[in-house]
C-alpha positions as CSV (number, residue, x, y, z in Angstrom):
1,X,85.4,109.9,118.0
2,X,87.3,108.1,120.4
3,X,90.8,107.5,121.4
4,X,91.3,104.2,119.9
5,X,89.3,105.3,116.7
6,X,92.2,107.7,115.9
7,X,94.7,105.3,116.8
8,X,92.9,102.9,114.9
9,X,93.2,105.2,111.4
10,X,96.6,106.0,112.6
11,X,97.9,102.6,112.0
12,X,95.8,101.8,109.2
13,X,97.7,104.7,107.9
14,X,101.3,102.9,108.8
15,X,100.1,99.9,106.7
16,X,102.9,98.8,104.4
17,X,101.6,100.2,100.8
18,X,103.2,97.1,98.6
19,X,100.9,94.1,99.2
20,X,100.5,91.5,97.1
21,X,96.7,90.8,96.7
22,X,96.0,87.3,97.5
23,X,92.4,85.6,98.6
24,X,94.4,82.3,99.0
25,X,92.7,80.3,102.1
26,X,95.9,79.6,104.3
27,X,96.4,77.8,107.7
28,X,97.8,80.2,109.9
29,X,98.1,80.3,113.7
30,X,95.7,81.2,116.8
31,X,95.2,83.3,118.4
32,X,97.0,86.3,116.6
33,X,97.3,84.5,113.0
34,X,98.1,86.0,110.1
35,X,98.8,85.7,106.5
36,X,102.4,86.9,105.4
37,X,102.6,90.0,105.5
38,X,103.3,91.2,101.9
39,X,100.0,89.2,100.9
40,X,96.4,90.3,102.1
41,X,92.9,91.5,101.1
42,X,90.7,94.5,102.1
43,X,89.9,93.0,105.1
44,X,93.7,92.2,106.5
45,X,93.9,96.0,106.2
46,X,91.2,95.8,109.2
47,X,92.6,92.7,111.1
48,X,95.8,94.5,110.8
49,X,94.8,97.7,112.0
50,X,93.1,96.4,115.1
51,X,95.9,93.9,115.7
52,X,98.3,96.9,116.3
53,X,96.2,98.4,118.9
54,X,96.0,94.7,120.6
55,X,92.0,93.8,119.3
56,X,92.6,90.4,117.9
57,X,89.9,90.1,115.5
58,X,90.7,87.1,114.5
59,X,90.2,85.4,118.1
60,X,87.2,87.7,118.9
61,X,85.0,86.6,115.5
62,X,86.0,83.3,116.1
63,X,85.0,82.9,119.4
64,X,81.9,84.6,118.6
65,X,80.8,82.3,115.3
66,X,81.8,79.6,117.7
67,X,78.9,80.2,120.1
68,X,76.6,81.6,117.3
69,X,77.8,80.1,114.1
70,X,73.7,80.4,112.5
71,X,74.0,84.2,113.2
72,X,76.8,84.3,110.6
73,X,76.8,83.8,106.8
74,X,79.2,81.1,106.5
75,X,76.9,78.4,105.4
76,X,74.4,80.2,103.7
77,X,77.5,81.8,101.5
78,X,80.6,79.3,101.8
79,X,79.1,75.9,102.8
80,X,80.8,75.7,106.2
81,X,79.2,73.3,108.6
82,X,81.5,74.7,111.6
83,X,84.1,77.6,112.0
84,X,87.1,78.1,110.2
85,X,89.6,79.7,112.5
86,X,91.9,80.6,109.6
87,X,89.8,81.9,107.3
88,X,86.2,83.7,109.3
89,X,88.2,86.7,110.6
90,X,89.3,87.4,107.1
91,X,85.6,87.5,104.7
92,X,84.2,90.8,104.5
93,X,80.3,89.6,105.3
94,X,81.7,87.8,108.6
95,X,83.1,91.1,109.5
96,X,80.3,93.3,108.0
97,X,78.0,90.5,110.7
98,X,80.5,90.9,113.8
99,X,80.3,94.5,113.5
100,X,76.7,94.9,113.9
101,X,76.7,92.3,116.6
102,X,79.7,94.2,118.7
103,X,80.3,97.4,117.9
104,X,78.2,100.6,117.2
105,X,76.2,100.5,114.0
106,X,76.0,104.1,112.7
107,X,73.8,105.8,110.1
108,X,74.9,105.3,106.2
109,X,74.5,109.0,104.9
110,X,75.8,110.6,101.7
111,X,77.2,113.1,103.9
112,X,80.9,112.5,104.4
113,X,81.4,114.8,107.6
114,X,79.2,111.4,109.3
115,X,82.5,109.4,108.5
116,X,85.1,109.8,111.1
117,X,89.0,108.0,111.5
118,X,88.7,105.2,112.6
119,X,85.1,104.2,111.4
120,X,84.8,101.3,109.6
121,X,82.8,100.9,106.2
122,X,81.6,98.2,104.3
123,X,80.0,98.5,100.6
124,X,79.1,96.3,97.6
125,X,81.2,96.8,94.7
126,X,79.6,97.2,91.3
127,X,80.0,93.3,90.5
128,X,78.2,92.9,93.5
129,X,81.2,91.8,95.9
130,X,82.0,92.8,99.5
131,X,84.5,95.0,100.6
132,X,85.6,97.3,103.5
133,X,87.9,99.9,104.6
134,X,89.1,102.3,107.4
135,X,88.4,106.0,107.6
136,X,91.8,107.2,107.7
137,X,93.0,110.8,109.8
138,X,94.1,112.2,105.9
139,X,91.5,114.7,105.2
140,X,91.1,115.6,101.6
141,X,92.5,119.2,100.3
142,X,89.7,121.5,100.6
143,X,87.0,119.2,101.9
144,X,85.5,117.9,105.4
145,X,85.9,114.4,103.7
146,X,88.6,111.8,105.1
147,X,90.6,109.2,102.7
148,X,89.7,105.8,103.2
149,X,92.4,103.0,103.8
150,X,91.3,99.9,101.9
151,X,93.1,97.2,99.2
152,X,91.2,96.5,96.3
153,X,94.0,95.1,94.2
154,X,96.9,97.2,94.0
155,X,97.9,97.1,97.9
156,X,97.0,99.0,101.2
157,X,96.3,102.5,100.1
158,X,94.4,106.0,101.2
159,X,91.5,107.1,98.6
160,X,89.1,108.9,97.8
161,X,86.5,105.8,97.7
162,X,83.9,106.5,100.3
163,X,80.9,107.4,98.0
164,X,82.3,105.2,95.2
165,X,80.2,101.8,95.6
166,X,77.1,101.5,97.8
167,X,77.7,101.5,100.9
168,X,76.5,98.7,103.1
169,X,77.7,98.5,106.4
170,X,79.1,101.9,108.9
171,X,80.7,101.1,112.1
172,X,82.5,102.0,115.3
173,X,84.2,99.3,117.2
C-alpha cells in the first residue's frame, strides 16, 4: 500500500458528505473540470479524490479514449462516435476500462483484508448498473475490513458496502 493510496482514502474521506445526486451531462472545463461541487455521482467521489492529490482523471481518460477510443465502451454503451471531454471521465465503465489499462488490476476475493485504502472497486448493483468506490483508512470496529467511500444517492459517505453487490472491477492506481 503506497503513499499516495493512503492519501488517496485520506481525501476521499474529506469529501463534503451533503451532495446532491445528479447524473446530469454538463459542459464543464478542461483540463481540471468539474461539476459543482454540491452535485456528483459515485464516480466524482473518485475524480475528486485523485484531483486532490493532482491526478486529473479527467485529462488522463480523455487523452487516453482519444488515442484508443474502440478500447472503450462508449459506443457500444452510449452511442458516442468520438470523445466527450465533459462527460468520459465521469461513467463508471470508462473508469472500470482505464483502470485496467493504467493501473494495477488486483484479484477480486471475498476476503476483505485484500482491500486496502486507497484501492479502488467497481461492482454491478443488483439492477445491473455500474458503480465504484474508494477503500477508505476507517477500519470497521472489530474487523480487518475498511469502509468504502462511495455515493449511491444520499451523498459522499463511508460504508459498509464492499461485499454488498458483485464486485466487478479491483484496482490500484
Amino acid at each position: 500500500m503506497g503513499k499516495n493510496n493512503i492519501e488517496l482514502a485520506k481525501q476521499a474521506e474529506l469529501l463534503p458528505r451533503l451532495v446532491i445526486y445528479d447524473p446530469a451531462y454538463r459542459q464543464i472545463e478542461y483540463p481540471n473540470g468539474d461539476v459543482p461541487e454540491n452535485y456528483g455521482v459515485c464516480s466524482d467521489v473518485i475524480i475528486r479524490s485523485y484531483r486532490k492529490i493532482g491526478i486529473d482523471l479527467q485529462k488522463l481518460l480523455h487523452e487516453d479514449i482519444k488515442t484508443n477510443f474502440n478500447q472503450y465502451p462508449s459506443q457500444r454503451i452510449w452511442g458516442l462516435r468520438k470523445p466527450d471531454r465533459n462527460i468520459d471521465h465521469r461513467r463508471v465503465p470508462n473508469l472500470e476500462r482505464f483502470f485496467t489499462r493504467k493501473a494495477t488490476v488486483k484479484q477480486i476475493t471475498n476476503n476483505g483484508q485484500d482491500y486496502f485504502p486507497g484501492d479502488i472497486v467497481s461492482w454491478r448493483l443488483d439492477d445491473g448498473r455500474p458503480h465504484i468506490g474508494i477503500v477508505t483508512t476507517i477500519k470497521l470496529p472489530d474487523s480487518q475490513r475498511y469502509l468504502v467511500m462511495h455515493n449511491i444517492g444520499y451523498g459522499q459517505v463511508a460504508e459498509d458496502v464492499l461485499f454488498k453487490w458483485k464486485i466487478v472491477g479491483h484496482y490500484s492506481y
